[in-house]
Structures are given as structure tokens and as C-alpha cells.
N, C-alpha and C positions, 0 to 999 in steps of 0.2 A: 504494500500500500504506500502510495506517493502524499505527503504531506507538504503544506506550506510553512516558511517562516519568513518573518520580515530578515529581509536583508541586513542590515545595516545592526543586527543585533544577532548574529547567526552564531558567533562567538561564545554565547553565555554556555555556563555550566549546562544548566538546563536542556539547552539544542545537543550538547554532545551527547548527552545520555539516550534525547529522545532519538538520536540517531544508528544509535544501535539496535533499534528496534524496528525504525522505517525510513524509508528514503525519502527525503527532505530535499526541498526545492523552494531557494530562498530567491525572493522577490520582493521588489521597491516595490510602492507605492502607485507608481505608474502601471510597472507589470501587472497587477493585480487588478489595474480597471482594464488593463484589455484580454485579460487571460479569457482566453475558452476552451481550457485545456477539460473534456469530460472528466477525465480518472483523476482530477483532482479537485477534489471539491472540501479538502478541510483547511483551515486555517488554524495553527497554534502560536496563543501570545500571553507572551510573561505579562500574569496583570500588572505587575510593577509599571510596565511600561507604556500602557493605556495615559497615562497623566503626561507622558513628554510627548505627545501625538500632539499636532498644530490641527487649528479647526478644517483645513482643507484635507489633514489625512483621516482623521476621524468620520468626515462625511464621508469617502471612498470606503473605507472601514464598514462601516455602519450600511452604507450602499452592495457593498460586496456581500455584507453576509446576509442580508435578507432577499436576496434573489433564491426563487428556488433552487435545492438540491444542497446550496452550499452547508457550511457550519462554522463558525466561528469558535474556536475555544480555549478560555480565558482560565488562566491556573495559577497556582500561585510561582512565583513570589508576590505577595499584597500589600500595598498602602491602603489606609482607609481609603474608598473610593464611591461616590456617587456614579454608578453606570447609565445607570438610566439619562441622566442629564449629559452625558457625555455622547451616549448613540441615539440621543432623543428618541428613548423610548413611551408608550403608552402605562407604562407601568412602574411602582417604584423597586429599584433593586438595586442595593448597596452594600460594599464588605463592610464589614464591623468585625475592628478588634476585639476579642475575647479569647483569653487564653487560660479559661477552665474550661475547658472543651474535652469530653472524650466521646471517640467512636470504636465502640463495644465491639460491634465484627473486626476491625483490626485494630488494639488501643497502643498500638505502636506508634502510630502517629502522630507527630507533636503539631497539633491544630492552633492555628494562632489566631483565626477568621472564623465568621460567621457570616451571612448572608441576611438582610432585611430583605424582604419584599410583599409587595400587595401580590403577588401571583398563587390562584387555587391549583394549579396546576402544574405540569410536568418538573415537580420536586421531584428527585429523582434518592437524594440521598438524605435523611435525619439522624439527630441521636436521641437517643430514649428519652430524651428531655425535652424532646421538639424544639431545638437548634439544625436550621438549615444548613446544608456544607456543600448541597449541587443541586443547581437547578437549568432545567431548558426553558427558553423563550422563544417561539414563535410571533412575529406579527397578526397573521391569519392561519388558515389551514394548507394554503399553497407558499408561505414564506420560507426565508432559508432560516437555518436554527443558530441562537445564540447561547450554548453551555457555560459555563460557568460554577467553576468546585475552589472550594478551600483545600481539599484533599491533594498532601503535596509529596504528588504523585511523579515528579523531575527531582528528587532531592538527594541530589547525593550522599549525605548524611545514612539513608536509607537502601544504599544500594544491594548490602547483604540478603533484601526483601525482591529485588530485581523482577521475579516471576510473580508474585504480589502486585506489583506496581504497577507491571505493564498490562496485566490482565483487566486491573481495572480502570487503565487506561484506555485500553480496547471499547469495552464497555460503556464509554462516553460517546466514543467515533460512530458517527452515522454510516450504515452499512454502505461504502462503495458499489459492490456490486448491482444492488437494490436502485441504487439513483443511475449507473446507465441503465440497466433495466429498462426501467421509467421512462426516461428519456427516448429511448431510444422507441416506445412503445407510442409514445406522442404525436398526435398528426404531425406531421413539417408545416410550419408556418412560414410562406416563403418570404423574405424579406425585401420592400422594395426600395427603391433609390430613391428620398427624400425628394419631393420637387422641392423650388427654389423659396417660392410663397411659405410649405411647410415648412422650412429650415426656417426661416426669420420668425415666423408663428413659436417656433420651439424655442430659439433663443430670447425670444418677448419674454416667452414663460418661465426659461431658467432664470430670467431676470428680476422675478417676482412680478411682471407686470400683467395683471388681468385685464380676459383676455373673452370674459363675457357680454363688454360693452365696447362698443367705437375699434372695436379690432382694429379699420383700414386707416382711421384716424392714428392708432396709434405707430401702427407699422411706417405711417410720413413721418410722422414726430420724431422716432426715436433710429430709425434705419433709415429712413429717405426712400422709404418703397414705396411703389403705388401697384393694386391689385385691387382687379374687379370681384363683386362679392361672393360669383359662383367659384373663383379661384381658390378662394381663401377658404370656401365653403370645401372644396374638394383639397384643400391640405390638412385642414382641420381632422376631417374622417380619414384620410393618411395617419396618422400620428393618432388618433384612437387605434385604429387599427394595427398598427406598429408598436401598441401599446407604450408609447414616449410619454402619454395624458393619461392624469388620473383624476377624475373630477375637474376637468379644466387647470389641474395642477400638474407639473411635472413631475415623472416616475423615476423610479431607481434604473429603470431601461435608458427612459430619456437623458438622466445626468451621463449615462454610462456611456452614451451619444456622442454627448456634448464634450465631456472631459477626451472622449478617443479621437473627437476630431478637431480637438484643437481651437474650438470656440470660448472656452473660461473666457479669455481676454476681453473678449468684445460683449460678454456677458458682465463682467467686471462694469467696464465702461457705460453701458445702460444705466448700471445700479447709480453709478455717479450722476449720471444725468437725470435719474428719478427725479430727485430733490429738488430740479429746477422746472421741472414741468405740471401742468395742470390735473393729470391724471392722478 
């Protein structure tokens, strides 16, 4: 099984250990909005390192792992950490230090975290005392999964437990084979080539600008475009259909667009100009 790690932190303790167990394929930031590599669809990150992520990686981050199939998974080492607030989640979930923690099935573990959150569901792991230590978050029922354990399951300290560790490391991993499967079982959705109208419609919207009123009005204002209203009407259901719109808002496909082809910039520059316009 093929795994992800951020590049630029491939180094830690952690990644070597978890490298004896699977093949690891570390990737920037960049790599990771245009990857479409099927057989890999996990991503592993030292929580510690959630808190030195800039708000442009965090959105990519956050973007990547709720696309179907993927998974994100967050281990220790931990600072206290608000997550929720960090991958603007719909739910609250945050570590908390506490360190009279024990977990009965293996009390080997020196637990240093605990897990707050509003979530009824996919707890995956408690202690007898109903102290959380892992839990799964999905968006929806078709979103990619966000794991998340105190269980320090990379710790060198621990390595005489090796076949322990990794088992239940496993254990986290969303089945591979299961998501091409899937995939592979999926109508093909053919993708087409953005007319000109839809592409500026899409960067209005990465821009936060709505896009329920004066669309043509705002496409002169802000681009200098001019399009007739059955044009704009037929980019519009383009980009539904491309799934780029979500409620008139832009999607995790759409960002996924936007960042691979090089528009951020000129989506930056709208947002400046927001402030000086009447919209």
C-alpha cells in the first residue's frame, strides 16, 4: 500500500518508522492539488504540524481530503489544537491535553491527548471512562474521510510493540482496494473543456463574488467581459454539470480547477477590487 507524506517534513522520526511498513510518496502542496494518482488515496500528518500550515495550505489540505475516496490522517505528535477551525469544519473537534488517560486493551500507551467533539458518530476508539482517542469525520455520505487518534501509534519509544502498532494502524487506513473498486464501478463522467464565458463565471465565484444577481453586469465590472445571456446561461449549467458549483458556490472540484490552472492570481486581484465596487 502506497501512502502520502508532506514533503518538506519527510524527515521526522515518525515517517521512518511509518516507512517500514509502507511505501510512502512524499509530496508538496502543489503535488497534492493535482495528484490523480487512484492507489493513493491516504494522506499521513504529524498533528504537531497542522499549526505551521499557512491558510493557502490548509485550504488545499482541507480541499484534498474531502473529495471522495481520499482520507486524511492526523496522529500524534499533538499540540492542543482546534481542528475544526483550522479545516473549517461543520463540527467541533479538538485535542485536549490530559494525561491520566489509560487504554485498557493496550495500557502500554502513554496517552497524553484526548479528543473534544460534538460528533455522535464514527468514534471509533474510547476508554472505559468515555475519553475519546479516534475518531472519523465525514462531510456527507459521499465525502473523503478525516481520522484523527491520540493513539501514538509512530513512537519510537514503542517500537518493541512494532506488530501492535502497525496492526492498528492498519485498522485506521481506508481499504484501498475497496475505493478503486468503486471507482472504477462509477459511470465515467466525461469531462469537458470549460468554454470561455464559464471560466470567468468560475473565477467571479472563486472570488466570492455572487453570482445570483447582475451576473453580465458583473463579468464588465470586474473582467471586462461582455456575454449574451443564453451564453452565460449555457456556462452556468457547464460548471453545474462539471460539478465546479455548489449552491451557486464554489466546490472543492472547482478550487481544484482553479489552483491547477493557475488562476489564484487573478482571483486574488478581484478580491482587491471587491472593496471598491458597488456589488
Amino acid at each position: 500500500m502506497k501512502l502520502y507524506i508532506p514533503k518538506e517534513h519527510k524527515k521526522r522520526t515518525e515517517y521512518r518508522i511509518l516507512g517500514d511498513w509502507y511505501q510512502l510518496i512524499a509530496v508538496d502542496w502543489t503535488q497534492l492539488v493535482q495528484s490523480t494518482t487512484p492507489e493513493v488515496n491516504s494522506l499521513v500528518l504529524v498533528g504537531r504540524l497542522l499549526k505551521k500550515l499557512g491558510e493557502e495550505e490548509l485550504d488545499i489540505l482541507s480541499d484534498w481530503t474531502f473529495q471522495e475516496g481520499n482520507q486524511l490522517l492526523c496522529l500524534p505528535s499533538w499540540r492542543s489544537v482546534a481542528i475544526d477551525e483550522l479545516l473549517n469544519l461543520k463540527v467541533n473537534l479538538r485535542l485536549k491535553k490530559n494525561q491520566n488517560l489509560i487504554w485498557e486493551e493496550h495500557d502500554f500507551f502513554d496517552l497524553k491527548y484526548e479528543i473534544e467533539t460534538t460528533l455522535q458518530q464514527g468514534l471509533i476508539t474510547k476508554t472505559k471512562t468515555g475519553n475519546i482517542l479516534t475518531v472519523n469525520y465525514k462531510k456527507h455520505q459521499y465525502s473523503g474521510l478525516l481520522t484523527v487518534t491520540t493513539l501514538p501509534l509512530l513512537d519510537l519509544s514503542l517500537i518493541t510493540k512494532e506488530e501492535i502498532l502497525k496492526n492498528e494502524f492498519s485498522n485506521l487506513l481506508i481499504d484501498e482496494t475497496e475505493v478503486i473498486k468503486n471507482s472504477k464501478n462509477k459511470k465515467k463522467v466525461v469531462k469537458k473543456e470549460l468554454s470561455e464565458a464559464a471560466l470567468y463565471i468560475l473565477i467571479l465565484v472563486a472570488a466570492d463574488i455572487g453570482i445570483k444577481e447582475n451576473l453580465a453586469e458583473k463579468l464588465e465590472s470586474y473582467l471586462y467581459q461582455q456575454y449574451p445571456s443564453q451564453e452565460l446561461n449555457v456556462g452556468l449549467k457547464l460548471l453545474r454539470e462539471q460539478g465546479f458549483l455548489d449552491n451557486e458556490k464554489i466546490s472543492a472540484e472547482g478550487k481544484k480547477y482553479i489552483k491547477y490552472k493557475g488562476y489564484l492570481p487573478y482571483v486574488k486581484e478581484i478580491k482587491k477590487k471587491k472593496s471598491d465596487q458597488k456589488w
